[in-house]
N, C-alpha and C positions, 0 to 999 in steps of 0.2 A: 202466201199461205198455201200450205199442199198439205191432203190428207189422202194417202193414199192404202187404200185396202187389200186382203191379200186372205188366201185361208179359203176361199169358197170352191166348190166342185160337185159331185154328183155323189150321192151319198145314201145307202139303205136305210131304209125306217131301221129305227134302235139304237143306230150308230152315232156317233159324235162327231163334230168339227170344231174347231177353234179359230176364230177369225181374229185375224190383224189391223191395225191400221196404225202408220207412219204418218209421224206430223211435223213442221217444220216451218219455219217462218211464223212463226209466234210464239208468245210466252206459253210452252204448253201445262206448266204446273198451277197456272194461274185460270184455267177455262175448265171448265164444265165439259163433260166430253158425252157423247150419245152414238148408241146404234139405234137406228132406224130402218124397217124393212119398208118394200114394197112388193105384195104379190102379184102374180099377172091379175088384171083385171082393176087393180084394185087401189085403193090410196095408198100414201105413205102410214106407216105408223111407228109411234117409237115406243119399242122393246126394254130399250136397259138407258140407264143416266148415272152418271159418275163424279160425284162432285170434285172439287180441286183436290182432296186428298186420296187417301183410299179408302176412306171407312165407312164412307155414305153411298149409298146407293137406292139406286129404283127400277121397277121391274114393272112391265104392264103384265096385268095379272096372266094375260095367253102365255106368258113365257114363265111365270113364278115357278121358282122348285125346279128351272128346268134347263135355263140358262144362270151365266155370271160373266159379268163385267168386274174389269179390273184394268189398272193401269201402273205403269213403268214410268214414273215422272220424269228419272232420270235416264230414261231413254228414249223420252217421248212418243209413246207406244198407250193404246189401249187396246182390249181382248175383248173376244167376246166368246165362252165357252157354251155351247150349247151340247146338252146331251137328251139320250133318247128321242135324237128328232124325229120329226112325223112330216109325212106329204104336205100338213098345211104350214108348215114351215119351208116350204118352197117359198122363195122369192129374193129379190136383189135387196142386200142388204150394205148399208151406207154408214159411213161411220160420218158425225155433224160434231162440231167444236161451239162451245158458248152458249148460252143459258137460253138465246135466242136462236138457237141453232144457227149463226151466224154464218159458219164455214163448212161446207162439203165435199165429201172426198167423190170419187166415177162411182162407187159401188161394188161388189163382186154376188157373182150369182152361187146360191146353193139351190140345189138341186134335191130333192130325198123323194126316192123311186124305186 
């Protein structure tokens, strides 16, 4: 299993990014897909959840209205669009596969400064 992330950088408040993640070696239209951040200092926590299809979704409320999750079944790919980021959206952010967060990808860091 590889979930591998891509899409993070250094970024002004206001601005947006769109984060990546590549998955392989498992059935990906079959699993539950999650971003999850971590800020410095601070624990994990998870932001957006993706059920097997595309039309259910979950948002913790710090990110509601401000990100979206989506997924590419047939490219085995899920997003994560954030807009109008802000400083407290700094942190390394992790894309997890399976209802159990079962599978995790290195993480990539964003940055808003």
């Amino acid at each position: 299993v590889q979930l591998v992330e891509s899409g993070g950088g250094l970024v002004q408040p206001g601005r947006s990014l769109r984060l990546s993640c590549a998955a392989s070696g498992f059935t990906f239209s079959s699993l539950f897909m999650n971003w999850v951040r971590q800020a410095p200092g601070k624990g994990r926590e998870g932001v957006a959840s993706i059920y097997t299809g595309t039309d259910r979704t979950y948002y913790a409320d710090s990110v509601k209205g401000q990100f979206t999750i989506s997924r590419d079944n047939a490219k085995n790919m899920v997003f994560l669009q954030m807009n109008s980021l802000k400083a407290e959206d700094t942190a390394v952010y992790f894309c997890a596969a399976g209802l159990q967060f079962d599978y995790w990808g290195h993480g990539t860091q964003v940055t808003v400064s």
